[in-house]
C-alpha positions as CSV (number, residue, x, y, z in Angstrom):
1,X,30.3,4.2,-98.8
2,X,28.7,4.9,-102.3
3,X,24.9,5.4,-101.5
4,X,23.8,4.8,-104.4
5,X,24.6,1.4,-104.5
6,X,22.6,1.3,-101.3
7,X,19.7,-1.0,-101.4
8,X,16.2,0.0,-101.0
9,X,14.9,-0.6,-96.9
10,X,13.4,-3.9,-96.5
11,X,9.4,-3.3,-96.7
12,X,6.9,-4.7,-94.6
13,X,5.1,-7.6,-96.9
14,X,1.2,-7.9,-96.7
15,X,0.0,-10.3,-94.7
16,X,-2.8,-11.3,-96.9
17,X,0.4,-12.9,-99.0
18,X,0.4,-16.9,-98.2
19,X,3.3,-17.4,-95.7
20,X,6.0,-18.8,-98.0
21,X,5.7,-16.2,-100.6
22,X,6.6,-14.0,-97.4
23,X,9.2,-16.1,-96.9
24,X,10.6,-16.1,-100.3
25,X,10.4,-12.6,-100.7
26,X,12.1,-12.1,-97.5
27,X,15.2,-13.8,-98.5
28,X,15.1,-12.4,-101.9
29,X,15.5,-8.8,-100.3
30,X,18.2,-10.7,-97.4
31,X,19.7,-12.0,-100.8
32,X,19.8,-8.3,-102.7
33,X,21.2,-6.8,-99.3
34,X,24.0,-9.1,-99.1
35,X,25.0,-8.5,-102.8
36,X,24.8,-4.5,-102.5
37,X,27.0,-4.9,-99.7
38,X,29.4,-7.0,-101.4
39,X,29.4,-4.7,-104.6
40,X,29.8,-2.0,-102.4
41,X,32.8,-3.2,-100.6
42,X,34.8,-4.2,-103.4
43,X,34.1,-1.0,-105.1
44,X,35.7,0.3,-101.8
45,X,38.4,-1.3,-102.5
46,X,39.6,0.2,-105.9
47,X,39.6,3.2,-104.5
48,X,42.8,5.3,-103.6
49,X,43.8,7.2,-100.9
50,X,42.9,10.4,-102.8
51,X,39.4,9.4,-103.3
52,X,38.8,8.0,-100.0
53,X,39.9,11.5,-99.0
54,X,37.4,13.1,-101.1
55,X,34.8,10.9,-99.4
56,X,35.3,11.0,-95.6
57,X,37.1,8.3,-95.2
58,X,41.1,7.1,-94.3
59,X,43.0,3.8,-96.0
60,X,42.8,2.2,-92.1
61,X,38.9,2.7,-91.8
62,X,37.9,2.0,-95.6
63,X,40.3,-1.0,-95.7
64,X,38.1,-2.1,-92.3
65,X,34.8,-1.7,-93.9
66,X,36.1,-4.0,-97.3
67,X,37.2,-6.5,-95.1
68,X,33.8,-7.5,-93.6
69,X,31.9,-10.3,-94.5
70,X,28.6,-9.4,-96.5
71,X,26.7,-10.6,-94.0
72,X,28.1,-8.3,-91.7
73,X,26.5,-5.0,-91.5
């Protein structure tokens, strides 16, 4: 898959931060992950055989990895 649509590892909020703005901020990056995944997938999916080729990867096992739910790592 195209790293650099990757997102950036989750980080480790302060805990000096009040607990819903840890919360918050923790689904925002859940949120972010999900739609880099999603982008990511159906960028997967434009791709033809010859490019998939050119990145590792076969119709059967790219086709696979677009047809996962964003939630789904």
């Amino acid at each position: 898959m195209a790293r650099a649509l990757m997102a950036a590892p989750m980080t480790t909020l302060p805990l000096s931060l009040p607990p819903v703005t840890r919360a918050l901020v923790g689904l925002a990056q859940i949120v972010l992950l999900w739609e880099t995944r999603r982008a990511s997938r159906q960028a997967l999916k434009q791709l033809d055989a010859h490019m998939l080729r050119d990145i590792g990867l076969d119709t059967t096992t790219a086709g696979d990895e677009a047809a996962k739910p964003f939630w789904q790592a």
